[in-house]
N, C-alpha and C positions, 0 to 999 in steps of 0.2 A: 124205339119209336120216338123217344123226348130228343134224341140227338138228330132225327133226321126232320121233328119236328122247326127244331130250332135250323137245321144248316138250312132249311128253305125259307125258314124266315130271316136268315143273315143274307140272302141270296135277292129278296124283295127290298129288306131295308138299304143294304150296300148299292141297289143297282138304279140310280136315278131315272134310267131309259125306259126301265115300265113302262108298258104302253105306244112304247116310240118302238118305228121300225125304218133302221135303216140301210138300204139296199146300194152296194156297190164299192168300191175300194175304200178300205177304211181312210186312209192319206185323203182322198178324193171328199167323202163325206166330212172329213175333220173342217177342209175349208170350205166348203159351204155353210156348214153351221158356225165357222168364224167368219166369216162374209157378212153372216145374218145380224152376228154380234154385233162387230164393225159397223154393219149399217145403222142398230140402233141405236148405239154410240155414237154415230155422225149429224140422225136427229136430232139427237136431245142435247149435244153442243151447236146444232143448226151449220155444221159445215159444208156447205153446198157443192165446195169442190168436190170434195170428196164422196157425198151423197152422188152428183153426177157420176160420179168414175166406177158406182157401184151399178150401173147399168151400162148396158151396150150401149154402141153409136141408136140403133135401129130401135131401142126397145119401147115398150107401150104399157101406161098404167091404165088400168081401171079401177077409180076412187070408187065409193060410194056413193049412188048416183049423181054420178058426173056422165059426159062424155068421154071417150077414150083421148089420152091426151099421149101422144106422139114423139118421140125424139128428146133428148137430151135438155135442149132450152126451154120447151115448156115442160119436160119435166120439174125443170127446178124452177120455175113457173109457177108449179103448182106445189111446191115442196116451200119455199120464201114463206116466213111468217111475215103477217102486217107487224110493226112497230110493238112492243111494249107486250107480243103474244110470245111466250118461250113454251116448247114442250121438254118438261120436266124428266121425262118416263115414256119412254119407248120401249118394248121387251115385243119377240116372240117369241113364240115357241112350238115350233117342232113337232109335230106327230108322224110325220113319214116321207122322207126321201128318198128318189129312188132315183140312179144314174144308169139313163140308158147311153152311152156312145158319149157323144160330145154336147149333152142336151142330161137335163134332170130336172125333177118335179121337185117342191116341198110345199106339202101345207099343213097347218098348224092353226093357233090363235094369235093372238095380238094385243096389246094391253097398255094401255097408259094414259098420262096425267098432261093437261095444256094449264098451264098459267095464263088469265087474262091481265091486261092490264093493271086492273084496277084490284089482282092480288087473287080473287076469287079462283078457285080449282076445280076443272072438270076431268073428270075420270071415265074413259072408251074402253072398249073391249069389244072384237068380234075376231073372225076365220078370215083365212087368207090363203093363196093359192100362186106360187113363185114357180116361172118356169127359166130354168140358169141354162145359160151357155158357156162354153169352156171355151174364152177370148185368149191363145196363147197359152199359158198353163194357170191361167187365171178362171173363175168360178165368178160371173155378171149376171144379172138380172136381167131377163128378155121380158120378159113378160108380169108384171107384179097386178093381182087381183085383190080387192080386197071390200068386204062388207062389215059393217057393225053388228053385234048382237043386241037386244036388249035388254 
């Protein structure tokens, strides 16, 4: 009973994914969730080229009460920090992917740190909601939803 108590507890502790479910060809799910990386690695050095190239030509955000904001150029529009504002810390994370065809869901949390100007540090976190399209054999963001929690 203590050996089968422990291999389920090596089985919880070894397995980061608890909780997370992820549905569709392991290769396939790998770049998505390195996509997700990548992107928040592109915030938090603020490279817009590349932040652009993580969406389709077509694709559509929905910030946080904002309006839906459209296409590529106001994307990064609305991604441009003002002067003197860096975001520190961008992470998501993952609770469920699921690839249907040429189209997949993910949503998860969100989480990070803005520097203002003047040094001061604000800390977000809320849910999100990523709908990827398979652009070539590439994994793009069509659709990025996203709210705060408090």
């Amino acid at each position: 009973m203590k050996s089968l108590l422990f291999g389920v507890l090596l089985i919880f502790i070894g397995n980061p994914a608890i909780g997370q479910t992820y549905i569709g060809e392991k290769a396939e799910i790998k770049q998505i969730l390195e996509n997700g990386k990548n992107f928040s690695k592109y915030v938090n050095t603020s490279d817009y080229k590349m932040i652009g190239e993580s969406y389709t030509k077509d694709a559509k955000i929905f910030p946080n009460n904002l309006k839906i904001i459209e296409g590529t150029e106001d994307i990064l529009g609305y991604w441009r920090l003002p002067k003197g504002i860096t975001i520190i810390n961008h992470k998501i994370d993952p609770i469920e992917i699921k690839i249907i065809g040429n189209e997949a869901y993910d949503y998860g949390t969100y989480q990070g740190t803005t520097k203002k100007a003047d040094g001061e540090e604000i800390t977000w976190k809320g849910k999100y909601v990523i709908v990827w399209k398979k652009v070539g054999s590439d994994w793009k963001m069509y659709l990025d939803i996203w709210n705060s929690i408090k």
